[in-house]
Structures are given as structure tokens and as C-alpha cells.
C-alpha positions as CSV (number, residue, x, y, z in Angstrom):
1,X,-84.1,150.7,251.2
2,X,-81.8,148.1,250.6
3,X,-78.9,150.5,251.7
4,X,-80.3,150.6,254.9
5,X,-80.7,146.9,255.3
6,X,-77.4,145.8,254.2
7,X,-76.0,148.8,256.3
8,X,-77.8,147.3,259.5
9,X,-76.9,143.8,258.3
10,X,-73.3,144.9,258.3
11,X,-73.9,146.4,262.1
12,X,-75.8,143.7,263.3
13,X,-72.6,141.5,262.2
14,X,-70.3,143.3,264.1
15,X,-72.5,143.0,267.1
16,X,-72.1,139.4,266.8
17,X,-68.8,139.1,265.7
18,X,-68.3,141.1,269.0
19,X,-70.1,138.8,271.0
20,X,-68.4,136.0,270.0
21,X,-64.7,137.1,270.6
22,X,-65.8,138.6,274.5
23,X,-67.3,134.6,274.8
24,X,-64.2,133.1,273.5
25,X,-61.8,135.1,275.3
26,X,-63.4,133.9,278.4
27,X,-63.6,130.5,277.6
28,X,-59.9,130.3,276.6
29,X,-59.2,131.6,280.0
30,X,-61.5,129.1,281.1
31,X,-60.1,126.2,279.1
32,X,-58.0,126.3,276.7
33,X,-58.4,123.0,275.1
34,X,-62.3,123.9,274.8
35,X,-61.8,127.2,273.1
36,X,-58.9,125.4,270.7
37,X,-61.9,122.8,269.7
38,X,-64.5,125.4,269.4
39,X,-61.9,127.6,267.5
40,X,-61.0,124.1,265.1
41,X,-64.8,123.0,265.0
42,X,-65.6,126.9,263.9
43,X,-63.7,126.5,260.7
44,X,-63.8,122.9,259.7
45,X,-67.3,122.3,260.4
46,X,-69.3,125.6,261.8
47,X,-70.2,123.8,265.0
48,X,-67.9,125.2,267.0
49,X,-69.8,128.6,266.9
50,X,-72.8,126.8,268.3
51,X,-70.9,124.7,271.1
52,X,-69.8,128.2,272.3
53,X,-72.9,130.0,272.3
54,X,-74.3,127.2,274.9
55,X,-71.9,127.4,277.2
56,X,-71.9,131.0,277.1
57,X,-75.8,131.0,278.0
58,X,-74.3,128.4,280.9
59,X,-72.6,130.8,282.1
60,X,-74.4,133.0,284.6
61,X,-71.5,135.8,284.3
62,X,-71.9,135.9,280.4
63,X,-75.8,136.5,280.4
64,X,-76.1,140.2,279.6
65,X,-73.4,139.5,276.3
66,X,-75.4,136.4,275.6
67,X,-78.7,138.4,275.8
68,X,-77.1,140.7,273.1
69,X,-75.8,138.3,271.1
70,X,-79.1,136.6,271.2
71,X,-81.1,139.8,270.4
72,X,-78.5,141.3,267.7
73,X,-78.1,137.4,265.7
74,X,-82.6,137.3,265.6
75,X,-82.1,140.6,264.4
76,X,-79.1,139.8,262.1
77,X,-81.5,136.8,260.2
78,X,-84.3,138.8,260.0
79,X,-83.1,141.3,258.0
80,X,-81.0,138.6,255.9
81,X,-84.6,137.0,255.1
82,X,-86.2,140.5,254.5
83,X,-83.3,141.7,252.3
């Protein structure tokens, strides 16, 4: 059983980590200077993931990607909690 879960968990990741690339390749293209600070505030303080996931939901282009984001990271921390 716990095969399974940290198999899933290690799908589920990807899913995100998927999500989260496709986000902030548009928002370089966007702006860059906003994906450089979400890029710096990603790995100095971890914020930087969040400041992207709200303006992905702003955007009205992004919502079937932010939908599965949304679905595969409630998913992801289930599991973690579960496991």
C-alpha cells in the first residue's frame, strides 16, 4: 500500500511541477521582471510559488491548467497526510 501511495505521490508531483512550468512560461512572456521575482522569491523564500498560482487563477486563459493544478496539488496533500 505504501508503494502505491508514494508512486501516486511521485505522479501527482509531476502533475504540479508541470503545471507550474506551463504558468511560468507564460508569465515570463508576460513579464519578465514578475516571473524573475516569482522565480527568486521561489527559492529564497517559497512565496514565489504562491504569487504565481494567483495570478495564474487571474488569468482567464490559464483556468483549465490552474483547475488541474488545483485538483492534482489537493490530491498531492492528501495522499502526503495519508501516507
Amino acid at each position: 500500500m505504501d508503494t502505491l501511495i508514494t508512486i501516486m505521490l511521485v505522479l501527482f508531483g509531476i502533475v504540479n511541477l508541470c503545471c507550474f512550468i506551463v504558468v511560468l512560461i507564460s508569465l515570463w512572456q508576460e513579464n519578465m521582471l514578475l516571473g524573475i521575482a516569482c522565480l527568486v522569491g521561489l527559492f529564497i523564500t517559497g512565496i514565489g510559488g504562491l504569487i504565481l498560482y494567483v495570478w495564474g487563477w487571474f488569468q482567464s486563459e490559464h483556468r483549465p491548467t490552474m483547475i488541474t493544478w488545483t485538483v492534482s496539488q489537493v490530491i498531492f496533500t492528501v495522499l502526503w497526510m495519508v501516507s
